[in-house]
C-alpha angles and dihedrals in degrees: 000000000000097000084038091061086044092056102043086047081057092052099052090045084065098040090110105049090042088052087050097047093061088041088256128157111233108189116232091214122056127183107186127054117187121187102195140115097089126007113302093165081081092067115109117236094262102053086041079056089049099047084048090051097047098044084045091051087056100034147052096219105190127240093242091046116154100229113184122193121196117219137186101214118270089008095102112084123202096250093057090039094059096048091050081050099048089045088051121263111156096173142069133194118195126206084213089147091168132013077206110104087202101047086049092051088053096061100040106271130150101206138091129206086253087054084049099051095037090057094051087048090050085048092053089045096045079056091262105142102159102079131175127191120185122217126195119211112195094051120156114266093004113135134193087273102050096047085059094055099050081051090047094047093052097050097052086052089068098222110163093218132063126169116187117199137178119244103261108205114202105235086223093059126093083247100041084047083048093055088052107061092037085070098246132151121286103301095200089066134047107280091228142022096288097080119117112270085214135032098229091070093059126114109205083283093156125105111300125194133168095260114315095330111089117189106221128040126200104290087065096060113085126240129266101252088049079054098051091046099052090044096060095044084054087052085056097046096046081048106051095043095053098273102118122197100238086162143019091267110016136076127192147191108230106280100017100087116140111259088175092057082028093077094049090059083050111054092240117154107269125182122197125190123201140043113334094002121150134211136190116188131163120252123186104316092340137039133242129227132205143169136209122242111256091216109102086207099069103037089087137129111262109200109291087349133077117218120205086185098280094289109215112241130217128203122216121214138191089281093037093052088046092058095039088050096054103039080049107042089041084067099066108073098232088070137227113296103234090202085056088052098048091050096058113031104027144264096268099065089044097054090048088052088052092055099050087047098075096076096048089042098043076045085051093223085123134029134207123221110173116305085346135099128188138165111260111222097264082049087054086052092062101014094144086061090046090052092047093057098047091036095055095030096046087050093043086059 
């Protein structure tokens, strides 16, 4: 860990230098800071202290910053919690996945609801008042009755925030292989329309097992249409009790909404340090985008360099952007603007997009207001399918 902090320090040091030397724009001011991607909630106080010091000497993080720490219940210890809080995080994210002491002992995890419950306490306590907790629908095991009562309990917690995400299955797991062969969906991507669009946003949401014995196998994963239907009931119950969809996968109370994910959604220029993060920055008229290697041994410091494992960057061109701003944009629930695209990316791609739209509308999975398009809620039950049609479509034409 302690040689880990000590590289990812290194690479933000030479953000700079990496961003101008593919002709990317790395912003001087930045106003969310988001810890995920692993469990640093395991940090000490002093390398949470280096990694400030480091993203603060780069960077002009404002006074009014959004900082998001991701936690795995009971893993964040008071030392480290009153640094984050001296050095300014305001937010928490929980990998809750299930308020079922059963459903989180099947896939590997330590904590109990009463854990759960006693951590947000301790947040509110310690003056954190914006709270995530992540639930996965899909789990193995998990049935109609206990995905309403994970819901339920979250909801009578009074967390603002709620992110609902599909069980991913890795396809070079047992239980991925098991899938598989049983003839189930892709196991390498969410088996419905719920899935992150892009990796940053995940939360460790893959299969989890205590070492190399898992405790389930395929036949005790639900199906997909069990899976549709308890995430939409999930939708129903966030939304009637004030916790409003505002994305596929996130619900909010009015005013909690994530800025950090937010940017994602938007298109906005996002930089990520460490393994397997990933960054978008514009660049001239379009943006890159790049990802770091996921193998420990090649994220090193090379003399006066530091290498992240030669990330592969990809441009993103007029056509690119368009298709990333739709598929994107389509996920909030407020829509894309089809003025603001046509603004910034040309007549020709949005007419193309207009056109493709008749069959999904006619379909009612969107609906049009105005300029504006958005997915209707049968359309956010099968929005990849959605986004294939317009994509394909939209570049046919």
């Amino acid at each position: 860990m302690e040689r880990y902090v000590e590289r990812v320090c290194a690479e933000i040091r030479s953000s700079r230098g990496r961003a101008a030397a593919i002709g990317a724009e790395l912003p001087e001011r930045v106003d969310t800071v988001y810890f995920g991607g692993g469990t640093p909630s395991l940090l000490s106080a002093e390398q949470v202290r280096r990694l400030f010091a480091a993203l603060r000497g780069e960077f002009d993080v404002t006074a009014d910053a959004e900082i998001t720490v991701e936690c795995a219940p009971g893993q964040l210890g008071e030392e480290t919690l009153g640094e984050l809080l001296r050095l300014g995080m305001n937010r928490v994210s929980f990998g809750v996945q299930s308020f079922v002491d059963a459903e989180a002992r099947a896939v590997g995890r330590m904590h109990t609801r009463e854990m759960c419950l006693g951590e947000l306490a301790r947040m509110r306590a310690a003056g954190v008042e914006e709270i995530n907790v992540d639930l996965i629908v899909g789990l193995p095991r998990q049935t109609a009755a206990s995905w309403h009562e994970s819901v339920e309990v979250a909801l009578q917690s009074g967390v603002p925030h709620v992110s609902v995400y599909m069980l991913e299955v890795d396809e070079d797991s047992r239980l991925g292989r098991e899938m598989l062969k049983a003839g189930n969906s892709h196991p390498s991507e969410p088996r419905s329309l719920a899935g992150d669009p892009v990796r940053e946003q995940g939360t460790g949401n893959r299969e989890q097992g205590t070492g190399n014995r898992l405790k389930y196998g395929a036949s005790d994963v639900p199906g997909d249409d069990a899976i549709a239907e308890w995430y939409g009931a999930a939708c129903e119950w966030l939304e009637a009790n004030g916790v409003m969809q505002y994305e596929i996968s996130n619900f909010a109370r009015e005013g909690h909404a994530s800025r950090h994910n937010m940017k994602y959604w938007r298109r906005e220029p996002y930089v990520g340090f460490g393994l397997d993060a990933h960054s978008m920055l514009r660049c001239g008229e379009g943006a890159v985008r790049w990802g770091n290697t996921d193998e420990l041994g090649r994220y090193e410091v090379q003399g006066s360099r530091f290498e992240v494992g030669s990330p592969e960057v990809e441009q993103i061109g007029t056509e690119k952007g368009f298709e990333e701003a739709m598929f994107l944009g389509l996920r909030m629930n407020v829509g894309v603007d089809l003025e603001a695209l046509r603004a910034e990316f040309g007549e020709a791609l949005v007419q193309g997009a207009v056109a493709a739209l008749g069959d999904v509308e006619e379909a009612g999975l969107v609906e049009r207001e105005g300029s504006w398009v958005r997915l209707t809620a049968r359309g956010r039950m099968v929005s990849n399918e959605v986004f294939s049609r317009l994509l394909v479509e939209t570049v046919a034409g």
